[in-house]
N, CA, C and O atoms as a Tinker XYZ file with bonds, in Angstrom:
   512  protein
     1  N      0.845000   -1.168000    0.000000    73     2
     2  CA     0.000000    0.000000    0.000000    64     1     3
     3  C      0.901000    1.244000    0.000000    63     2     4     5
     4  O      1.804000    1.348000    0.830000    81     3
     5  N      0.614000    2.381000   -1.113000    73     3     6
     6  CA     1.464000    3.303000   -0.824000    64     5     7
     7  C      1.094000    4.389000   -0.196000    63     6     8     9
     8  O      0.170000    3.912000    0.464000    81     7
     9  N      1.130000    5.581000    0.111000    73     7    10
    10  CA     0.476000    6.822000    0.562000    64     9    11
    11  C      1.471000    7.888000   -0.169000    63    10    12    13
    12  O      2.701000    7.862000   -0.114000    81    11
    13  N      0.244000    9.315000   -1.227000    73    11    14
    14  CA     0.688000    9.799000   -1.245000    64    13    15
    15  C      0.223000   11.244000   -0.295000    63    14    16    17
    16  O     -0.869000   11.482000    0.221000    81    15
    17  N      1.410000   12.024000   -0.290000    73    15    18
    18  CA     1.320000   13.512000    0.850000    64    17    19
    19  C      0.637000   14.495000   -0.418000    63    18    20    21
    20  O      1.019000   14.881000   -1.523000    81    19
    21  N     -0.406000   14.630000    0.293000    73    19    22
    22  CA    -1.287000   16.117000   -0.514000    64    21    23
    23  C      0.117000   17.438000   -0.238000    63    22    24    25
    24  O      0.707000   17.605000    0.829000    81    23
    25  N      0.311000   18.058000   -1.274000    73    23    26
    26  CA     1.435000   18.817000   -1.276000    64    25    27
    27  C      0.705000   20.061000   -2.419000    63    26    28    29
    28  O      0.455000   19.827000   -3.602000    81    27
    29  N      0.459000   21.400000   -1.704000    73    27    30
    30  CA     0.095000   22.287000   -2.560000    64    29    31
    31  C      1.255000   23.691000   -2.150000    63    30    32    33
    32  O      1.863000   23.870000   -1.095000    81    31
    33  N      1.262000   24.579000   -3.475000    73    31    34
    34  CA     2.099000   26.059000   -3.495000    64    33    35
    35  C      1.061000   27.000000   -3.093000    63    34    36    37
    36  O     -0.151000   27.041000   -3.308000    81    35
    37  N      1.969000   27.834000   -2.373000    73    35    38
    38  CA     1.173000   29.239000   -2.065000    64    37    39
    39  C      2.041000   29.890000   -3.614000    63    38    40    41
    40  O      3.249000   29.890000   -3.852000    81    39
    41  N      0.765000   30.457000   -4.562000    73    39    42
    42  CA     0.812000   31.380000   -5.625000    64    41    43
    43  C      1.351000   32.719000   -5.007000    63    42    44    45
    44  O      2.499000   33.153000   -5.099000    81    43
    45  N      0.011000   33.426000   -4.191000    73    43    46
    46  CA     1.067000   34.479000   -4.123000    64    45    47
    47  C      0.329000   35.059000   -2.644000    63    46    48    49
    48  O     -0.860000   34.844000   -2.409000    81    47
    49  N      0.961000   35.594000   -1.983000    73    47    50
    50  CA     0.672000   36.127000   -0.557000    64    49    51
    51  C      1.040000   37.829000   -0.838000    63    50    52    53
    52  O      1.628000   38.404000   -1.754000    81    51
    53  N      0.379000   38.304000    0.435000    73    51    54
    54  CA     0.545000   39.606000    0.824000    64    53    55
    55  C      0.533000   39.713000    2.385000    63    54    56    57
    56  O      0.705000   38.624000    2.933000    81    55
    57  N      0.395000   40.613000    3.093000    73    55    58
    58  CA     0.141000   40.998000    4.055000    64    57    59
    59  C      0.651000   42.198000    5.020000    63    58    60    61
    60  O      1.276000   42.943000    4.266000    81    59
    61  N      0.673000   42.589000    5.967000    73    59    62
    62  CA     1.288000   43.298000    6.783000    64    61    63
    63  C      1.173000   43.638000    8.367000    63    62    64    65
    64  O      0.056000   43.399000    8.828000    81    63
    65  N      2.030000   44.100000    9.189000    73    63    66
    66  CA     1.467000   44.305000   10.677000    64    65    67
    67  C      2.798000   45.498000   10.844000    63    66    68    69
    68  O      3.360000   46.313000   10.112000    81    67
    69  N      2.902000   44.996000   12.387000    73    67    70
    70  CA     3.598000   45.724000   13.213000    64    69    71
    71  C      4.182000   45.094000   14.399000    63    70    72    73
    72  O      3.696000   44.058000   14.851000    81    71
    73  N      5.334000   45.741000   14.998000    73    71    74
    74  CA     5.438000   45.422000   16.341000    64    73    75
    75  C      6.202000   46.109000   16.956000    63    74    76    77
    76  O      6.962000   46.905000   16.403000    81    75
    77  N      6.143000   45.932000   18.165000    73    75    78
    78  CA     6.205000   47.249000   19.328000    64    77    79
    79  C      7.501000   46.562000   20.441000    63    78    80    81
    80  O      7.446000   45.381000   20.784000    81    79
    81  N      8.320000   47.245000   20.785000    73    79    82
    82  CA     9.052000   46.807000   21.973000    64    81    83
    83  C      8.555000   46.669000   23.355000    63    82    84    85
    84  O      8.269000   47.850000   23.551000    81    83
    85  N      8.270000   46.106000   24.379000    73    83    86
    86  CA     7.752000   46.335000   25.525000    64    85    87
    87  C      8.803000   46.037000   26.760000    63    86    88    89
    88  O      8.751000   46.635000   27.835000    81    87
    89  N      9.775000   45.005000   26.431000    73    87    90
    90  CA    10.606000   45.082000   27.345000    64    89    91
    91  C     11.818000   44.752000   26.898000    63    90    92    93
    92  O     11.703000   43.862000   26.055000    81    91
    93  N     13.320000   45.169000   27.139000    73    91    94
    94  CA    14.300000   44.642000   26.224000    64    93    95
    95  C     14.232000   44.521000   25.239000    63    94    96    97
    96  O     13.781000   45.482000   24.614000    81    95
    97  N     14.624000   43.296000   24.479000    73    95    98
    98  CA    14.282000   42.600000   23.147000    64    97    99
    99  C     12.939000   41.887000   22.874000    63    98   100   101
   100  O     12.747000   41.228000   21.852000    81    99
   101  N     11.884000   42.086000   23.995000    73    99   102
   102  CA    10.453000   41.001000   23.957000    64   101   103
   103  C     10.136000   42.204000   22.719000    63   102   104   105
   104  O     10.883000   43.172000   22.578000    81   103
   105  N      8.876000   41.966000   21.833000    73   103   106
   106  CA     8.090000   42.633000   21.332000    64   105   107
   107  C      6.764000   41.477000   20.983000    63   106   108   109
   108  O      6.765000   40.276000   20.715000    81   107
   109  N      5.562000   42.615000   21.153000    73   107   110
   110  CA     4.529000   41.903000   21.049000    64   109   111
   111  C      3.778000   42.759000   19.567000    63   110   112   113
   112  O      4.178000   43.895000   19.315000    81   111
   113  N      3.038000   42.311000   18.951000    73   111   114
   114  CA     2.771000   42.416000   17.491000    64   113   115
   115  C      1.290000   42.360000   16.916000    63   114   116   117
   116  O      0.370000   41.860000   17.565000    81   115
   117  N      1.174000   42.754000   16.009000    73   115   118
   118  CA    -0.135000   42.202000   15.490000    64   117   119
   119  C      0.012000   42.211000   13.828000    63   118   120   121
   120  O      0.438000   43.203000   13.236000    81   119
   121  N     -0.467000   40.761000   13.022000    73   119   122
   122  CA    -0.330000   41.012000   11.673000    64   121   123
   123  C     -1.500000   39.994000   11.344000    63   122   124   125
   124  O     -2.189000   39.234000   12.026000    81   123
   125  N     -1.390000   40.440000    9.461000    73   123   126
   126  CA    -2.908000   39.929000    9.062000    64   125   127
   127  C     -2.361000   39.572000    7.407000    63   126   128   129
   128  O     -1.606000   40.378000    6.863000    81   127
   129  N     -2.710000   38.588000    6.834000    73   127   130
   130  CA    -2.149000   38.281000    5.369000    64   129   131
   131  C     -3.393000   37.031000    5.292000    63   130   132   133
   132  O     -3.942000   36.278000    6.096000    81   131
   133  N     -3.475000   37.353000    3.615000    73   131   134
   134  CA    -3.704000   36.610000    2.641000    64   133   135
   135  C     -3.188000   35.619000    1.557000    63   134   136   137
   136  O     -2.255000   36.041000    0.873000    81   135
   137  N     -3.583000   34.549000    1.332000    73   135   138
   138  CA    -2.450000   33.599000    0.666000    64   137   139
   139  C     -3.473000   32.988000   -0.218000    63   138   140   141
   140  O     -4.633000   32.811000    0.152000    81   139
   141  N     -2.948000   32.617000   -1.586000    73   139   142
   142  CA    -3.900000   31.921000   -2.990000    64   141   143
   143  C     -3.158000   30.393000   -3.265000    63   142   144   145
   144  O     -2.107000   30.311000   -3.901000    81   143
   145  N     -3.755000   29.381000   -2.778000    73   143   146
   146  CA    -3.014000   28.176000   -2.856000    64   145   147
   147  C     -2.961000   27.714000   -4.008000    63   146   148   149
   148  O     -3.973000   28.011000   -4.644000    81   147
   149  N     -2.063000   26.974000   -4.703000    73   147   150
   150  CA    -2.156000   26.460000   -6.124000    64   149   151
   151  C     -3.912000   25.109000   -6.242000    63   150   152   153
   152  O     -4.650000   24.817000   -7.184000    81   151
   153  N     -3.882000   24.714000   -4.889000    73   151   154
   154  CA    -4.592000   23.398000   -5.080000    64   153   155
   155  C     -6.466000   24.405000   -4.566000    63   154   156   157
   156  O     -7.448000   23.768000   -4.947000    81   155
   157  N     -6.671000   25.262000   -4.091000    73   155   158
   158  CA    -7.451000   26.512000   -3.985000    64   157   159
   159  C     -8.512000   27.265000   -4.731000    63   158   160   161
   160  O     -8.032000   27.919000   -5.658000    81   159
   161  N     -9.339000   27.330000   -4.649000    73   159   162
   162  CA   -10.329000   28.114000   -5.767000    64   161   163
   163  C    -10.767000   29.806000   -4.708000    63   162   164   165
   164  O    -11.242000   30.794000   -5.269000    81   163
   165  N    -10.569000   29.776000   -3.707000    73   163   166
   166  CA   -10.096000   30.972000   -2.757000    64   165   167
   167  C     -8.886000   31.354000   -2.650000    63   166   168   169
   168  O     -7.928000   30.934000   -3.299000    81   167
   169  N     -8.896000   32.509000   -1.477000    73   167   170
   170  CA    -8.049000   32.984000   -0.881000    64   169   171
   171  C     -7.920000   32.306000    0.227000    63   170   172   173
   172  O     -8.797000   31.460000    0.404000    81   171
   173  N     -6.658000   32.450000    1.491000    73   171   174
   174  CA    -6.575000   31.943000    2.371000    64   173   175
   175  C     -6.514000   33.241000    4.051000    63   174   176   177
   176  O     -5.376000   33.706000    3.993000    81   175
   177  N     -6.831000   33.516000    4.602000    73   175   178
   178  CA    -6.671000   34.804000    5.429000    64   177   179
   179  C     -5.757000   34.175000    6.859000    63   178   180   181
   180  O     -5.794000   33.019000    7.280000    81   179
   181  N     -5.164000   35.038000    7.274000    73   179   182
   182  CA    -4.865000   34.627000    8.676000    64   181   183
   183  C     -4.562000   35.814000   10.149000    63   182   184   185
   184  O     -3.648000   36.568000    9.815000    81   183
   185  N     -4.843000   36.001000   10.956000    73   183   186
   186  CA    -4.385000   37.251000   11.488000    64   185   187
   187  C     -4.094000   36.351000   12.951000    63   186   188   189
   188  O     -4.628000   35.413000   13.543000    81   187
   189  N     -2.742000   37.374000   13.160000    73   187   190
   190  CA    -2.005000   36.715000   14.284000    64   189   191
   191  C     -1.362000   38.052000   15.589000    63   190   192   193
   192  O     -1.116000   39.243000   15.393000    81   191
   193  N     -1.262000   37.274000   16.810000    73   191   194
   194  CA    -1.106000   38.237000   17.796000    64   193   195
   195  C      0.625000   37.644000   18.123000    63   194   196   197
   196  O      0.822000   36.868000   19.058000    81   195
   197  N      1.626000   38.066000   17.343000    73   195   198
   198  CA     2.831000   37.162000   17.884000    64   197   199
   199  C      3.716000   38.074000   18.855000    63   198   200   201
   200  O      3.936000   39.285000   18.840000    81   199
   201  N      4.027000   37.327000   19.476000    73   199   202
   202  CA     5.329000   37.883000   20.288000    64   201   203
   203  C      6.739000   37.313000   19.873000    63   202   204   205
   204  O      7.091000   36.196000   19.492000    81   203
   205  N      7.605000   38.822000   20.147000    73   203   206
   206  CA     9.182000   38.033000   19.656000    64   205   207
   207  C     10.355000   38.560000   20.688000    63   206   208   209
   208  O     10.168000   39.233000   21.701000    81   207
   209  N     11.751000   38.029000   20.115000    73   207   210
   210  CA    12.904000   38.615000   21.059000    64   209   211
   211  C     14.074000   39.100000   20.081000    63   210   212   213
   212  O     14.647000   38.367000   19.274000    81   211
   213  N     14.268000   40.121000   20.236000    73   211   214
   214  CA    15.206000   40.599000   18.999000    64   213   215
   215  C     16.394000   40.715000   19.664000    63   214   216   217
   216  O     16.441000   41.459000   20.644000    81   215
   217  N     17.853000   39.809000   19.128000    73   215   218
   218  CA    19.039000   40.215000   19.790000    64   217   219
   219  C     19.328000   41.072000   20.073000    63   218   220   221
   220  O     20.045000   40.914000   21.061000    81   219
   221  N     19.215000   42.296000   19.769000    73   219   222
   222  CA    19.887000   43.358000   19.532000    64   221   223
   223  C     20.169000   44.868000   20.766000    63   222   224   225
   224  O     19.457000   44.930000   21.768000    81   223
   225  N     20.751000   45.454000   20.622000    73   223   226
   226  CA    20.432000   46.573000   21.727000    64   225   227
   227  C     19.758000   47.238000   20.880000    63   226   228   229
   228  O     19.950000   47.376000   19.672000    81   227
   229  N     18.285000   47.995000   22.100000    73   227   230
   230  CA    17.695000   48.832000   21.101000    64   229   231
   231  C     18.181000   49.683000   20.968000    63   230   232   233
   232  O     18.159000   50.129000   19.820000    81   231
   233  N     19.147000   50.691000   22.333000    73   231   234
   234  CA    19.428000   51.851000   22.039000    64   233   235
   235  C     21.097000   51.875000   21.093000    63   234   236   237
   236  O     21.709000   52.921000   20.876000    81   235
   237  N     21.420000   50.932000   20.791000    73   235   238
   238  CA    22.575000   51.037000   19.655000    64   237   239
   239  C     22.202000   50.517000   18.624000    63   238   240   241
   240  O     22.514000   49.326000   18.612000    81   239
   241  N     21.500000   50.946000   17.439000    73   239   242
   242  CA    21.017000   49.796000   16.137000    64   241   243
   243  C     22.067000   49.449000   15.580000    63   242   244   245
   244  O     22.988000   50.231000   15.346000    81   243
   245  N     22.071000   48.090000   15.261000    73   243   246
   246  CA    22.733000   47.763000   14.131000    64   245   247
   247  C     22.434000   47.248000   13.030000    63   246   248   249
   248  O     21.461000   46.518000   13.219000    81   247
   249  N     22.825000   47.232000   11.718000    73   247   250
   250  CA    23.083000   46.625000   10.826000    64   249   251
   251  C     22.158000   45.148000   10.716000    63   250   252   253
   252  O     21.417000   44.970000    9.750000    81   251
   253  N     22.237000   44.544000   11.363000    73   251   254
   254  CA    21.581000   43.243000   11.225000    64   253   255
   255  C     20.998000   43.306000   12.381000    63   254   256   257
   256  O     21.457000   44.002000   13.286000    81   255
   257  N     19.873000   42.565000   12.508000    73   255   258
   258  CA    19.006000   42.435000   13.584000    64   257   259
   259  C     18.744000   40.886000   13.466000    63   258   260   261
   260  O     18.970000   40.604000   12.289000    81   259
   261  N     18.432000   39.948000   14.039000    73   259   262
   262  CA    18.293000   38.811000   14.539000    64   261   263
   263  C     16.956000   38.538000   15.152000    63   262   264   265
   264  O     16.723000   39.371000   16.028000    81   263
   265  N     16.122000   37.778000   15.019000    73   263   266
   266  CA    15.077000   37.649000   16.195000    64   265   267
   267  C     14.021000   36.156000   15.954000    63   266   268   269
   268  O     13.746000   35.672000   14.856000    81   267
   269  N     13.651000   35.738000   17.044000    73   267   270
   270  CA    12.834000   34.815000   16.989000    64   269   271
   271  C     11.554000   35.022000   17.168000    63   270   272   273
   272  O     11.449000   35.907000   18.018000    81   271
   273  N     10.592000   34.692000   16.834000    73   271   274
   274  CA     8.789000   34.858000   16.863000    64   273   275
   275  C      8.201000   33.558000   16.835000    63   274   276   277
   276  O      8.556000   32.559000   16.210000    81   275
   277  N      6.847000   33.807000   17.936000    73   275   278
   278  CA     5.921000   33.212000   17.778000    64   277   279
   279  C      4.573000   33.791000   17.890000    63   278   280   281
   280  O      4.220000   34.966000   17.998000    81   279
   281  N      4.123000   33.056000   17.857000    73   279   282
   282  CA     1.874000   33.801000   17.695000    64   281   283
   283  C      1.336000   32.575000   18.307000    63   282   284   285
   284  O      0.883000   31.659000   17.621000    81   283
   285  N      1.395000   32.543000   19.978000    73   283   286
   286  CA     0.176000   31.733000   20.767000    64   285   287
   287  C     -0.903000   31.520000   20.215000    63   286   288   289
   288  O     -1.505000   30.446000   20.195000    81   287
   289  N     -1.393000   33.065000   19.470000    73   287   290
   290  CA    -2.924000   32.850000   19.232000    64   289   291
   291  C     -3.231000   33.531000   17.892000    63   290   292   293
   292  O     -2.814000   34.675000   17.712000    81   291
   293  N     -3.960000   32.876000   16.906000    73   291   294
   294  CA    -4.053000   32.883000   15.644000    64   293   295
   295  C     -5.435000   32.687000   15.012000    63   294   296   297
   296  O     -6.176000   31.908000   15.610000    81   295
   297  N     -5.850000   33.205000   14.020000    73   295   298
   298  CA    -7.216000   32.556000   13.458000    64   297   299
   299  C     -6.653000   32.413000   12.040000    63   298   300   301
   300  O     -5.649000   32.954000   11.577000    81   299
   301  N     -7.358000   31.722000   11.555000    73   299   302
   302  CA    -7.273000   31.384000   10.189000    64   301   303
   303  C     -8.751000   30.733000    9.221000    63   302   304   305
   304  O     -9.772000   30.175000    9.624000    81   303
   305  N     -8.458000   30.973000    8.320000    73   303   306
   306  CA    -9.627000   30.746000    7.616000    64   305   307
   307  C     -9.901000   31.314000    6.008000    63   306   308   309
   308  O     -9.120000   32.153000    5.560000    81   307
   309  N    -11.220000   30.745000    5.032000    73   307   310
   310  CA   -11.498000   32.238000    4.357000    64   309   311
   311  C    -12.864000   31.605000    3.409000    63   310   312   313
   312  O    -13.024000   30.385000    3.454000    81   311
   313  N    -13.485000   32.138000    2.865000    73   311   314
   314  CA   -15.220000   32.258000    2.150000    64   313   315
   315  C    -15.348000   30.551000    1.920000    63   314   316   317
   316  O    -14.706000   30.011000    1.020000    81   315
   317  N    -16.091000   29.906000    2.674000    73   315   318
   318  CA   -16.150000   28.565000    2.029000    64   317   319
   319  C    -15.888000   27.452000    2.460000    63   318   320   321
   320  O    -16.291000   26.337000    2.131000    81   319
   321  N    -14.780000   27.992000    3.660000    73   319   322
   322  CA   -13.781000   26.468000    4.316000    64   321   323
   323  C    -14.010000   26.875000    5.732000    63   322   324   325
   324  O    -14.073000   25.938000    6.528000    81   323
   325  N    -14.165000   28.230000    6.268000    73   323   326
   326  CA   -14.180000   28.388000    7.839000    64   325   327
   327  C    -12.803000   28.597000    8.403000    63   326   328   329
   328  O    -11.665000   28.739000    7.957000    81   327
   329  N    -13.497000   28.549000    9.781000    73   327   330
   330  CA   -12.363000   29.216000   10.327000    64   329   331
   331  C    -11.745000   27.893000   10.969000    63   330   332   333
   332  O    -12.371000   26.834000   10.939000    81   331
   333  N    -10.253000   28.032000   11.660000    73   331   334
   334  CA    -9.391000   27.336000   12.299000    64   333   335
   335  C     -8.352000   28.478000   13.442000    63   334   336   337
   336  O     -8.053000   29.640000   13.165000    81   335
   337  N     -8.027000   27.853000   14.515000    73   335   338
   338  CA    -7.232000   28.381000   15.444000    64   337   339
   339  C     -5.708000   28.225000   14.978000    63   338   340   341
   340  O     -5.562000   27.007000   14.868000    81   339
   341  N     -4.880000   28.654000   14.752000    73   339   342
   342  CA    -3.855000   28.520000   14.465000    64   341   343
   343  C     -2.464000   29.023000   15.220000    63   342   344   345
   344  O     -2.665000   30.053000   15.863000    81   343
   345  N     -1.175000   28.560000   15.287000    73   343   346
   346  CA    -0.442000   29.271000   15.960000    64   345   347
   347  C      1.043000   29.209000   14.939000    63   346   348   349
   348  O      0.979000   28.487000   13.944000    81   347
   349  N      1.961000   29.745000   15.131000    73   347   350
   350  CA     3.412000   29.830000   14.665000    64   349   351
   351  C      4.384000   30.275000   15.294000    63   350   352   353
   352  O      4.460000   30.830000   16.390000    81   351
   353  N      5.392000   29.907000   14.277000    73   351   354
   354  CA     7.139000   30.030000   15.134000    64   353   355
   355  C      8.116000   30.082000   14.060000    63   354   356   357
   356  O      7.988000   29.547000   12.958000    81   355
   357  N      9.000000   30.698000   14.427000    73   355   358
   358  CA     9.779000   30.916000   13.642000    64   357   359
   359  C     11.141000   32.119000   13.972000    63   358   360   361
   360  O     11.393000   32.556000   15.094000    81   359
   361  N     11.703000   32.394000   13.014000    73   359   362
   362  CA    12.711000   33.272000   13.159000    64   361   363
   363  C     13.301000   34.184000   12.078000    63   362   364   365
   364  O     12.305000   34.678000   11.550000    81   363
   365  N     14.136000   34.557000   11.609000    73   363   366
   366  CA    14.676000   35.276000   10.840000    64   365   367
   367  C     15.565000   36.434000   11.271000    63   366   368   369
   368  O     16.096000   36.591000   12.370000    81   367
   369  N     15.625000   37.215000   10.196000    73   367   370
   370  CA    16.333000   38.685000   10.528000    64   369   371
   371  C     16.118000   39.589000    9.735000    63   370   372   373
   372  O     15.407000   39.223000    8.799000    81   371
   373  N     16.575000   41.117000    9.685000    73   371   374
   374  CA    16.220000   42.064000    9.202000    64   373   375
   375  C     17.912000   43.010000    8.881000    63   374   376   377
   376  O     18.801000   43.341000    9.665000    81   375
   377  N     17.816000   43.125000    7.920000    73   375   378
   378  CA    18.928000   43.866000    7.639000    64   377   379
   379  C     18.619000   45.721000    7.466000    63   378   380   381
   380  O     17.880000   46.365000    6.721000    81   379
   381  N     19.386000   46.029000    8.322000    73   379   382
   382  CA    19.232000   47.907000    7.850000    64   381   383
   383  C     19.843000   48.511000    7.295000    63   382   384   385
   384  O     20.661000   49.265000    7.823000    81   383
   385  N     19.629000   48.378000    5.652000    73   383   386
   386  CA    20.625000   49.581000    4.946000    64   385   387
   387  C     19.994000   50.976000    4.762000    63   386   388   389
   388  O     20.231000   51.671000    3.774000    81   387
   389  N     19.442000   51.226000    5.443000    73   387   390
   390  CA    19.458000   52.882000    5.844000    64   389   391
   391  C     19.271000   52.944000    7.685000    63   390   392   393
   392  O     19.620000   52.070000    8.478000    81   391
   393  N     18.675000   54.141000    7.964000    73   391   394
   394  CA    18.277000   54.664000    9.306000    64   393   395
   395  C     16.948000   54.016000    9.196000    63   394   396   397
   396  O     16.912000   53.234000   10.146000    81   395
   397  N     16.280000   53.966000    8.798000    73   395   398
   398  CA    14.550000   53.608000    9.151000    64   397   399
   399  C     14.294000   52.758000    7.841000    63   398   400   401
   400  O     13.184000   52.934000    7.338000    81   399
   401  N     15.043000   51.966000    7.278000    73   399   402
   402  CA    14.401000   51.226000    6.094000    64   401   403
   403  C     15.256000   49.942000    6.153000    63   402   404   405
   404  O     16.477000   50.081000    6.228000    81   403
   405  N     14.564000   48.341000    6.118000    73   403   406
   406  CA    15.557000   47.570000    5.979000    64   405   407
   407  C     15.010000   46.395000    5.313000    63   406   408   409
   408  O     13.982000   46.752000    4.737000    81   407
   409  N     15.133000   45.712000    5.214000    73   407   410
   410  CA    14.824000   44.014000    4.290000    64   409   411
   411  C     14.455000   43.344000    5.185000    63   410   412   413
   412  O     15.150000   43.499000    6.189000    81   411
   413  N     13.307000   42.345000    5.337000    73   411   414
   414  CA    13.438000   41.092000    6.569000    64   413   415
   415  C     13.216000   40.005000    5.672000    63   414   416   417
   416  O     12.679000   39.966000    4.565000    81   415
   417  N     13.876000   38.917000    6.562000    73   415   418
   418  CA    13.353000   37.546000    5.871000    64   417   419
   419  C     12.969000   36.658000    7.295000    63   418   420   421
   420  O     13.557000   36.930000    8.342000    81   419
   421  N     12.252000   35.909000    7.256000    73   419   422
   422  CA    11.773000   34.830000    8.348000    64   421   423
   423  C     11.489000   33.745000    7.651000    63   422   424   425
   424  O     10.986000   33.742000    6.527000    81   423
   425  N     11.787000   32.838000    8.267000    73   423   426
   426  CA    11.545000   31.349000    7.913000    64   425   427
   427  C     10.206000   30.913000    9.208000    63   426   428   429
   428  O     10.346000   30.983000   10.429000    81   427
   429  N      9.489000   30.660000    8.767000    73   427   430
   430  CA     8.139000   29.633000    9.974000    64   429   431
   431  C      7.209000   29.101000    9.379000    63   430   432   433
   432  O      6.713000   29.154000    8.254000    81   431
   433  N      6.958000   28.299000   10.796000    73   431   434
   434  CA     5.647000   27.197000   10.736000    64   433   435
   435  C      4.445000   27.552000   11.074000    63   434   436   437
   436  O      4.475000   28.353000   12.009000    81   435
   437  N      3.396000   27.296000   10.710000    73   435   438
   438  CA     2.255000   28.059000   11.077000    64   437   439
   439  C      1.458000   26.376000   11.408000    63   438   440   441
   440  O      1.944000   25.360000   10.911000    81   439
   441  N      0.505000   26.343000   12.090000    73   439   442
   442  CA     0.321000   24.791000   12.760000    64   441   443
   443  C     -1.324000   25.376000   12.568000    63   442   444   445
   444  O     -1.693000   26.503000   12.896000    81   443
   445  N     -1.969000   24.580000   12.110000    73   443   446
   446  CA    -3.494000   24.799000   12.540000    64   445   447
   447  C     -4.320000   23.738000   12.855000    63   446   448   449
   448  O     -4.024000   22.603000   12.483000    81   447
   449  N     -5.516000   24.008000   13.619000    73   447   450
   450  CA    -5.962000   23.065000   14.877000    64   449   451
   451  C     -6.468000   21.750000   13.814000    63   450   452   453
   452  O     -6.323000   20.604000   14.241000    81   451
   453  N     -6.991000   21.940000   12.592000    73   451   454
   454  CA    -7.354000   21.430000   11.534000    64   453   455
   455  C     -6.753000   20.222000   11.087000    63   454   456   457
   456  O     -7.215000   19.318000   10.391000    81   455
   457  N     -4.964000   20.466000   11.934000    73   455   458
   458  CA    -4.116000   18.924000   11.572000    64   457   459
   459  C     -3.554000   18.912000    9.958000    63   458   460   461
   460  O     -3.463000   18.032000    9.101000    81   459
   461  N     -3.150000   20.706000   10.024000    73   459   462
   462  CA    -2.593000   20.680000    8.554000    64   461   463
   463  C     -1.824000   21.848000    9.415000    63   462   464   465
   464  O     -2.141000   22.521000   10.395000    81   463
   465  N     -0.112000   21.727000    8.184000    73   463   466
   466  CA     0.769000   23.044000    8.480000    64   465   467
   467  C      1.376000   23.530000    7.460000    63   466   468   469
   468  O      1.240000   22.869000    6.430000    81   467
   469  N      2.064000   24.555000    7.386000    73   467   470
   470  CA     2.437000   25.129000    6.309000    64   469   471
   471  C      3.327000   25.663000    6.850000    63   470   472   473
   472  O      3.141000   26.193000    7.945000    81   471
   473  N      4.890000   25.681000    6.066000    73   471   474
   474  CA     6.346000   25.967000    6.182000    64   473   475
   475  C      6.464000   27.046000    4.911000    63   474   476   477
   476  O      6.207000   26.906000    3.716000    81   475
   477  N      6.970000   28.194000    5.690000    73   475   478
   478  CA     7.011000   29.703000    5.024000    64   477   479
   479  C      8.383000   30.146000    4.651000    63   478   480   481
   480  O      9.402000   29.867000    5.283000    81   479
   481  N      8.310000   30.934000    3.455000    73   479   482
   482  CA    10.234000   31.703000    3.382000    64   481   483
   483  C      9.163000   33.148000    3.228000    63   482   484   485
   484  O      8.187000   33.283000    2.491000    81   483
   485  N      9.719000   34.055000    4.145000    73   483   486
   486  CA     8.605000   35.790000    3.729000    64   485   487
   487  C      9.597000   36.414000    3.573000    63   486   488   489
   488  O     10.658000   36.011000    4.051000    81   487
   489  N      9.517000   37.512000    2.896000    73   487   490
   490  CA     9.908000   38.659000    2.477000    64   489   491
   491  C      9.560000   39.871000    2.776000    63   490   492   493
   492  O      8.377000   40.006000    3.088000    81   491
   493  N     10.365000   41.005000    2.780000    73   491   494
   494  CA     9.596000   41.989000    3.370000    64   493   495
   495  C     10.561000   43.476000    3.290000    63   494   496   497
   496  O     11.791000   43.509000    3.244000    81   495
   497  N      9.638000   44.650000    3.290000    73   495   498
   498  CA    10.612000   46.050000    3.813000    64   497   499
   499  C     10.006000   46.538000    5.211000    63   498   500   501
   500  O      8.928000   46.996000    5.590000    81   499
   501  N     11.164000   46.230000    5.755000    73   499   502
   502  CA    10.801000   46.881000    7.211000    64   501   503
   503  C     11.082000   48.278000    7.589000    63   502   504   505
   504  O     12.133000   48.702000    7.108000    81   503
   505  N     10.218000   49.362000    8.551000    73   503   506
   506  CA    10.254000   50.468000    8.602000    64   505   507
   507  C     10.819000   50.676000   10.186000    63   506   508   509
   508  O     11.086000   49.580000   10.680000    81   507
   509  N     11.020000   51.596000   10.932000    73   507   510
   510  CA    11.363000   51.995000   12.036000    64   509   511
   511  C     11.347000   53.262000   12.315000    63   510   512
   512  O     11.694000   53.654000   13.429000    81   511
């Protein structure tokens, strides 16, 4: 007997948030994105409350920033399929080639209660 793994592409995503320092390197966040699966006749939505820890000193910036994230608490869903609780983790970094403008990339897992997950590469311009 063989088994094959249902395996679909995210076409194309968007999204955006924010996040805030509250103590040291903790920061707590809020973001919201959309995703078009290849295997999909929708969109996919998700909005997340994550918290993270950024190596870095805040009051000396540097150049590269470092940090790990997660989102305890998550919804997910979109027209057709419903909703699901979802959570993620992950990490990445952010590079600053100016004063207030820089590149991020993160690598994560996003887990949903549904017993399906999805492994991410994001992209991004970060502001400050």
């Amino acid at each position: 007997q063989t088994c094959a793994l249902p395996i679909s592409f995210a076409i194309f995503g968007g999204g955006g948030g924010g996040e805030a320092f509250v103590w040291k390197g903790l920061t707590l966040g809020i973001e919201g994105g959309v995703q078009q699966f290849s295997d999909a006749d929708r969109p996919f939505g998700e909005f997340f409350v994550p918290v993270g820890y950024h190596f870095v000193d805040r009051k000396k910036p540097a150049k590269w920033d470092p940090f790990l994230s997660a989102a305890p608490f998550g919804i997910a869903g979109g027209i057709g399929v419903g909703t699901t609780v979802a959570f993620h983790t992950g990490g990445g970094g952010t590079y600053w080639f100016h004063k207030r403008i820089g590149v991020r990339t993160e690598f994560r897992g996003t887990f949903y209660s549904s017993n399906e997950a999805i492994a991410q590469a994001r992209f991004g311009i970060a502001f400050r």
